[in-house]
N, C-alpha and C positions, 0 to 999 in steps of 0.2 A: 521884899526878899532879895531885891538885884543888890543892895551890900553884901549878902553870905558869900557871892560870887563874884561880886565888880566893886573892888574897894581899894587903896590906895595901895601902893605896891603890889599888889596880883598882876597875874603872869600867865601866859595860858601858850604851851607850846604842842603843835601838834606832833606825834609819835608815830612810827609807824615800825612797828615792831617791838622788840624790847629796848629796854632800854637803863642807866643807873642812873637817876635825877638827881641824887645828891650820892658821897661815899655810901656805902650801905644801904641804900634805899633805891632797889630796881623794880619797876615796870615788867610785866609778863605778861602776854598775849593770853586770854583765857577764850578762846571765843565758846561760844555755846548758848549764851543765857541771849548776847545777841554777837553778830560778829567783830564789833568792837570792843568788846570784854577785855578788860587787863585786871590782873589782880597785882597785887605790891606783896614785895618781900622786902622785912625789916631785919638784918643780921645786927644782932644785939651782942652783949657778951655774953649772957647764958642761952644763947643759941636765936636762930632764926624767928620770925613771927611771920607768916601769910595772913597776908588781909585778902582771903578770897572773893570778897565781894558776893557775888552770885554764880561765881563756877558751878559750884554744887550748891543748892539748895538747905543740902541738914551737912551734919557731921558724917551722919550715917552714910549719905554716898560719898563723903572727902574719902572716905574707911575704905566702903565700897571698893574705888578707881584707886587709894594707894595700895590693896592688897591686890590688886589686877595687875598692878604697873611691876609689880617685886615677885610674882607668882612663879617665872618662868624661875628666878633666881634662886629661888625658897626651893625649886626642885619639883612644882608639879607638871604636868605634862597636858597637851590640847586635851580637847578645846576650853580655852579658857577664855572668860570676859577681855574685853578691849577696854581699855582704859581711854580719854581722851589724848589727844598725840603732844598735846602740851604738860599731863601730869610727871612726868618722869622731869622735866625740866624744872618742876617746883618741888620736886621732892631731892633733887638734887640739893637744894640749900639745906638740908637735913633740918626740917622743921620742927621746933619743940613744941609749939603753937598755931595753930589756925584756928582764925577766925571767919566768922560767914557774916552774911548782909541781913538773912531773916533766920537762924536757929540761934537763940543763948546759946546754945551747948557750942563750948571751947574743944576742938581737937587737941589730945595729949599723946604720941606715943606711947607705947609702954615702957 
């Protein structure tokens, strides 16, 4: 299995925060699942793609934390859910897509 990860041209640089690896392709600090967590955002031309990884678990909590994150803005008022303090940073890239590490189910906006 060390070819999937030790093969001729590979590259392995350490991060420490965010960061854009290539044009369009950034690095985000997700921690949660463990402190090192980064999820990648892909700015396409029909819009962004999150590769969540394991931030969230299903879609159902991506939903969860971006209706928490937009809550105040939508106009309701405390006490409301806390979102994690990095989601407002991924929902900045105005997602059309997210993906997760262990749910099929693809996040869509409406």
């Amino acid at each position: 299995m060390e070819r999937l990860v030790d093969f001729p041209g590979s590259r392995y640089d350490l991060l420490d925060g965010e960061a854009e690896i290539l044009p369009g392709v950034h690095v985000i600090p997700t921690p949660g699942h463990v402190d090192g967590h980064q999820s990648r955002v892909v700015e396409c031309e029909d819009g962004s793609v999150v590769l969540a990884g394991q931030s969230h678990d299903t879609a159902s909590a991506w939903s969860a934390d971006a209706l928490a994150a937009s809550a105040t803005t939508l106009g309701h008022s405390q006490p409301l859910p806390v979102p994690p303090a990095w989601m407002e940073r991924l929902l900045a890239f105005d997602p059309k897509r997210v993906v997760f590490a262990h749910d099929a189910a693809v996040w869509e906006p409406i």
